[in-house]
C-alpha positions in Angstrom: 0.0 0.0 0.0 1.6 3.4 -1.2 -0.8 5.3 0.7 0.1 7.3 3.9 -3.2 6.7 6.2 -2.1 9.1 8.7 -1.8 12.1 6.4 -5.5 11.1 4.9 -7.0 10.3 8.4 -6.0 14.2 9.3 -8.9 15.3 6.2 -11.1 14.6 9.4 -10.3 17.5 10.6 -10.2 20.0 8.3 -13.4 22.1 7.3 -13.8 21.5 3.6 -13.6 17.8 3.5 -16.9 15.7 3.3 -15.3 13.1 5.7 -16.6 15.3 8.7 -20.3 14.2 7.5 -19.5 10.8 6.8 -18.4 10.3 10.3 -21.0 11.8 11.8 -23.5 9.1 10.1 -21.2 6.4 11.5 -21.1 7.5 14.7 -24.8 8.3 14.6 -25.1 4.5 13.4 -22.8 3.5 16.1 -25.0 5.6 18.9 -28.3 4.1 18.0 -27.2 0.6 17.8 -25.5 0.9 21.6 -29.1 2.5 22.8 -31.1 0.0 21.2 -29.0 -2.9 23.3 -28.7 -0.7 26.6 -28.3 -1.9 29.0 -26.8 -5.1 28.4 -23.1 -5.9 27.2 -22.0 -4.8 24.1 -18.9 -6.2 22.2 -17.4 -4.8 18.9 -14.9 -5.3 16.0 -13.7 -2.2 14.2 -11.8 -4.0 10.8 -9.1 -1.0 9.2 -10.3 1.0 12.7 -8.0 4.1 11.5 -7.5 6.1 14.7 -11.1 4.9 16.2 -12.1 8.0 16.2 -15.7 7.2 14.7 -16.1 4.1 17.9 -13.8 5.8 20.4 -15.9 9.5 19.4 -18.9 8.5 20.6 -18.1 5.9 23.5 -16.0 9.4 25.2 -19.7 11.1 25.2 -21.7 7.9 26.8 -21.8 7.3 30.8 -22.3 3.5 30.0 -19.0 3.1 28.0 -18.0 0.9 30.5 -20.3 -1.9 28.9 -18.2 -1.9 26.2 -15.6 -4.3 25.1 -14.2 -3.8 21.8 -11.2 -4.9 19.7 -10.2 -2.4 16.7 -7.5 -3.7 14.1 -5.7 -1.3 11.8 -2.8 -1.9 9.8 -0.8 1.4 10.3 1.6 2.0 13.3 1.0 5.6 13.9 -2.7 5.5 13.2 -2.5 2.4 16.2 -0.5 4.6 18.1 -3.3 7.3 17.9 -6.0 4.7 18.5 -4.2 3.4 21.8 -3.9 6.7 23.2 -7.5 7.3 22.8 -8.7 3.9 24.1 -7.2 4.6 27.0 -9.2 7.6 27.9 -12.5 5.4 27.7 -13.9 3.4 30.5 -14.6 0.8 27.8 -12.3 -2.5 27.4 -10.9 -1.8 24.3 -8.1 -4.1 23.0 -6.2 -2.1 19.5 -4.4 -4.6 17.8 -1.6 -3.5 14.7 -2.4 -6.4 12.3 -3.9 -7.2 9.2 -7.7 -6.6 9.3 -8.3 -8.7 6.3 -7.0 -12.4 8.2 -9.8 -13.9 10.1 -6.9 -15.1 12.4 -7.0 -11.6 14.0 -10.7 -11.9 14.7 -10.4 -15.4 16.8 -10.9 -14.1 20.3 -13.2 -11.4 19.5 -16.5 -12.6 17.5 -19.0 -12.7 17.3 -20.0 -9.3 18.3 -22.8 -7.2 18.4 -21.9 -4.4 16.3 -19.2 -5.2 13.2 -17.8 -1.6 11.8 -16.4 -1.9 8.1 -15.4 1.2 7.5 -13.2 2.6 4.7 -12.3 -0.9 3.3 -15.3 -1.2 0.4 -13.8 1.7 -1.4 -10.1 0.8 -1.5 -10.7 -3.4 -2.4 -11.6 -4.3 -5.9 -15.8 -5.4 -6.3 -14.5 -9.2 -6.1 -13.1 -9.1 -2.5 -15.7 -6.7 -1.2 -18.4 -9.5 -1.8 -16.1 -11.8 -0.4 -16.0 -9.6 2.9 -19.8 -9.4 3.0 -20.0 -13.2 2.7 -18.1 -13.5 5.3 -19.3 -11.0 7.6 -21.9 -13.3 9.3 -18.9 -15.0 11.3 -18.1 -11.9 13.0 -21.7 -11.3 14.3 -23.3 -12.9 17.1 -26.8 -13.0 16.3 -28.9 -10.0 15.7 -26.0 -7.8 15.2 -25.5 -4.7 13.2 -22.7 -4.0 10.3 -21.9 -0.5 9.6 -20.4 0.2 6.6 -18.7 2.7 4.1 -18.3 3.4 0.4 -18.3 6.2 -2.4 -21.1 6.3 -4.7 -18.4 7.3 -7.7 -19.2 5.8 -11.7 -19.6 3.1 -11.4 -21.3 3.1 -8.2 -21.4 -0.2 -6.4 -23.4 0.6 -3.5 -26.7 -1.5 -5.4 -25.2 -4.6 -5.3 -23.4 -4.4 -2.0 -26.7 -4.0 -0.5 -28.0 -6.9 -2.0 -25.2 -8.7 -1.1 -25.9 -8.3 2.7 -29.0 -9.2 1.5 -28.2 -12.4 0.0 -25.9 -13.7 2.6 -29.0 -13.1 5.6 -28.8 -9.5 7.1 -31.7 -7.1 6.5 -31.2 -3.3 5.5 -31.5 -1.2 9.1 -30.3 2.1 7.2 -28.4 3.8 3.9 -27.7 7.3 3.9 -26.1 8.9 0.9 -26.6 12.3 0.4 -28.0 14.1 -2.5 -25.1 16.6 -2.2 -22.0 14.3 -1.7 -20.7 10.9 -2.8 -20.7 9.4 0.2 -22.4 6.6 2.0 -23.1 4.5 5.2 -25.1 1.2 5.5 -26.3 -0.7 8.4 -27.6 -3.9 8.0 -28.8 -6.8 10.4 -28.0 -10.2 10.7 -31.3 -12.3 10.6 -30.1 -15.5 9.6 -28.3 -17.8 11.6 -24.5 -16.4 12.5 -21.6 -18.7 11.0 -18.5 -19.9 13.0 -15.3 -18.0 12.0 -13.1 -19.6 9.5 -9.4 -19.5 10.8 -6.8 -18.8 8.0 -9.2 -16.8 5.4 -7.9 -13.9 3.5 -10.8 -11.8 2.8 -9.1 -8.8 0.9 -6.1 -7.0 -0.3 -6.2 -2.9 -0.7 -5.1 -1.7 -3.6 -3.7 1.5 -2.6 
């Protein structure tokens, strides 16, 4: 990968990038799904977490954080380095691993969960491994849980068939925003079929920048 994540992760911050809006649907995705399972337990994956800024975000502005127990894998050192600092502001358990999100190895001690974040993988992965994320998705979920995900609605837009992807593998549309004014999108879709066991040694994608 040629990119430098860090350097894009800062577009967060500035005022004329659209990732500002983008993130606030993710964490407004991530907010509703922790209110419709308070009180109880809730345990998350972040795959290609970044800086856990969209998870961390909104667990720094919730008294019951503490019911939290999440493990975020990202790739790049300094964004982990970022991440770890952060996590350990939060009352929530929250394990950052440096790793490889795309191995199922690094998932083995963390699913299922309750909410699965995908975020910022479907648009960097060619159309061929992003359906083989989604089929695979149901062995990160415990049942009932929620995937959030991300991806550009750019020629040729994909978003048609990753929704009925989810749909075809058993998890039900919960939400899709995308914006009239911007090319952005987040999904949220629910697992109603039965969840699958992991699959040690899989290789679900490969970014191509």
């Amino acid at each position: 990968m040629g990119t430098d994540w860090s350097k894009w992760h800062d577009a967060y911050d500035r005022a004329d990038s659209s990732l500002g809006d983008r993130l606030t649907a993710v964490r407004a995705a991530i907010a509703r799904r922790l209110d419709d399972a308070a009180p109880g337990p809730m345990r998350v994956i972040s795959a290609c977490a970044g800086d856990g800024r969209d998870l961390l975000g909104v667990l720094a502005q919730r008294p019951d954080s503490a019911r939290v127990s999440a493990l975020l894998v990202e790739y790049d050192a300094g964004l982990v380095s970022r991440a770890r600092q952060a996590a350990s502001r939060s009352a929530a358990t929250v394990v950052v691993r440096e790793g490889d999100a795309a191995c199922s190895d690094r998932y083995l001690h963390a699913a299922p969960a309750d909410l699965v974040l995908l975020c910022g993988i479907f648009g960097n992965i060619s159309d061929a491994d992003v359906r083989t994320t989604i089929e695979a998705a149901p062995e990160l979920c415990a049942a009932g849980a929620e995937v959030v995900w991300t991806r550009h609605r750019r020629h040729p837009d994909l978003t048609p068939s990753i929704r009925r992807w989810f749909d075809e593998v058993g998890f039900e549309e919960v939400d899709f925003t995308a914006p009239q004014s911007d090319h952005w999108s987040v999904g949220v879709h629910r697992l109603v079929a039965a969840p699958r066991p992991l699959e040690p040694g899989r290789r679900w994608f490969t970014f191509f920048r």
